[in-house]
C-alpha positions in Angstrom: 0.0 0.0 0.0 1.2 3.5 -0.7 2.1 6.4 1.4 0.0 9.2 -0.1 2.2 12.4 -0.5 0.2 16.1 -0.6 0.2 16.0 -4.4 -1.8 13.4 -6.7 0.7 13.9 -9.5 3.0 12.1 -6.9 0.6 9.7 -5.7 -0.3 8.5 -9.5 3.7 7.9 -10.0 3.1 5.4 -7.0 0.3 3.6 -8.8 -0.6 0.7 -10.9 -0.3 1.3 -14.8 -3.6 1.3 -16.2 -2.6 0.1 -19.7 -4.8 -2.7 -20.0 -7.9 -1.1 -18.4 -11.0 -0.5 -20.8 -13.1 1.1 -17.5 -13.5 0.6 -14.0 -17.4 -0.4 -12.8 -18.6 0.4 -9.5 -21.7 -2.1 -8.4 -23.6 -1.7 -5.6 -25.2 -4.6 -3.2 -27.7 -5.6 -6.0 -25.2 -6.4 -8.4 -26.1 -3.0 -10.6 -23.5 -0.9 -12.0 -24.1 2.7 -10.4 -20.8 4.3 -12.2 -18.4 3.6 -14.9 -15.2 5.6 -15.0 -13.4 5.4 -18.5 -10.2 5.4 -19.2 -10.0 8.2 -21.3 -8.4 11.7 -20.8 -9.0 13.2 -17.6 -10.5 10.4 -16.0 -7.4 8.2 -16.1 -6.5 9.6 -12.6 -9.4 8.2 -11.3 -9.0 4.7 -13.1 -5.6 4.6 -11.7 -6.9 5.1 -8.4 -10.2 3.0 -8.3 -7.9 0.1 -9.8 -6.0 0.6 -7.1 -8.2 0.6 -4.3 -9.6 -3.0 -5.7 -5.9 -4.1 -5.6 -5.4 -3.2 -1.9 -8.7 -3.6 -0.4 -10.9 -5.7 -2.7 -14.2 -3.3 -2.3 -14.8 0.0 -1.8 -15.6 0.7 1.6 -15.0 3.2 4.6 -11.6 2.3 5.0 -10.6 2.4 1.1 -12.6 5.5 0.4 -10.8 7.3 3.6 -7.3 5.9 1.7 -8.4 7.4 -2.0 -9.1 10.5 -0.4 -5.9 10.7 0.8 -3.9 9.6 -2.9 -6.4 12.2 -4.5 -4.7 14.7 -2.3 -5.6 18.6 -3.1 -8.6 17.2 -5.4 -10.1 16.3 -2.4 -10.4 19.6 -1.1 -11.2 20.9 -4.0 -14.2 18.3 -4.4 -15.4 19.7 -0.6 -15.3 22.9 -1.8 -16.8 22.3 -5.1 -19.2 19.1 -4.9 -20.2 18.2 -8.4 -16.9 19.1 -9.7 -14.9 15.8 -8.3 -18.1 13.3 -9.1 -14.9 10.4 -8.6 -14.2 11.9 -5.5 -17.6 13.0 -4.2 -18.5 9.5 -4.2 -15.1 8.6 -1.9 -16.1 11.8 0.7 -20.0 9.8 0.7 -18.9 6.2 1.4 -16.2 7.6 4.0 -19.3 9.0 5.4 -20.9 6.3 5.9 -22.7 5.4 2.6 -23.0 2.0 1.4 -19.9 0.2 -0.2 -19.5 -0.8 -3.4 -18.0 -3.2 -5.4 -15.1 -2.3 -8.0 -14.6 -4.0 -11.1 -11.9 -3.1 -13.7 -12.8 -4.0 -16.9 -9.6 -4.9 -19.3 -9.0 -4.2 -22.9 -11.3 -6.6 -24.9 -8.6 -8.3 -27.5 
């Protein structure tokens, strides 16, 4: 597990590659897909990071989302500042807050 620095540029240096990712899914207790992040420009921060969570925790729960707040670093104060702006983070700050967990798949490059 990573040390999260105050920047996420570091913190994304520390990170997985993301290569072979297509999109990461988020599922909830049904088994329904409530968010896909692609990895596209400026969302491959937040691939990066999901990916990651999965790696080290397995789920997205209190404990992971308090950890990705702290690897998305001065986007996470930005995102309490500015909710909407962060959706990839807004949904961290509401799971560390005691909303449900949910599950994280990453979806690989089909080929």
């Amino acid at each position: 597990m990573i040390q999260p620095s105050a920047t996420f540029k570091d913190n994304l240096q520390q990170l997985p590659a993301i290569d072979g990712v297509q999109r990461v899914d988020l599922v909830d207790a049904d088994a329904t897909v409530v968010a896909s992040i692609e990895n596209q420009p400026g969302k491959k921060g937040s691939v990066a990071v999901y990916q990651y969570l999965k790696q080290a925790f397995g789920a997205l729960d209190a404990k992971a989302a308090e950890h990705g707040l702290a690897v998305f670093a001065e986007h996470t104060d930005d995102a309490r500042e500015n909710p909407g702006a962060h959706p990839n983070v807004d949904r961290l700050l509401a799971i560390a807050a005691g909303g449900a967990p949910l599950a994280i798949e990453v979806v690989p490059v089909a080929g």
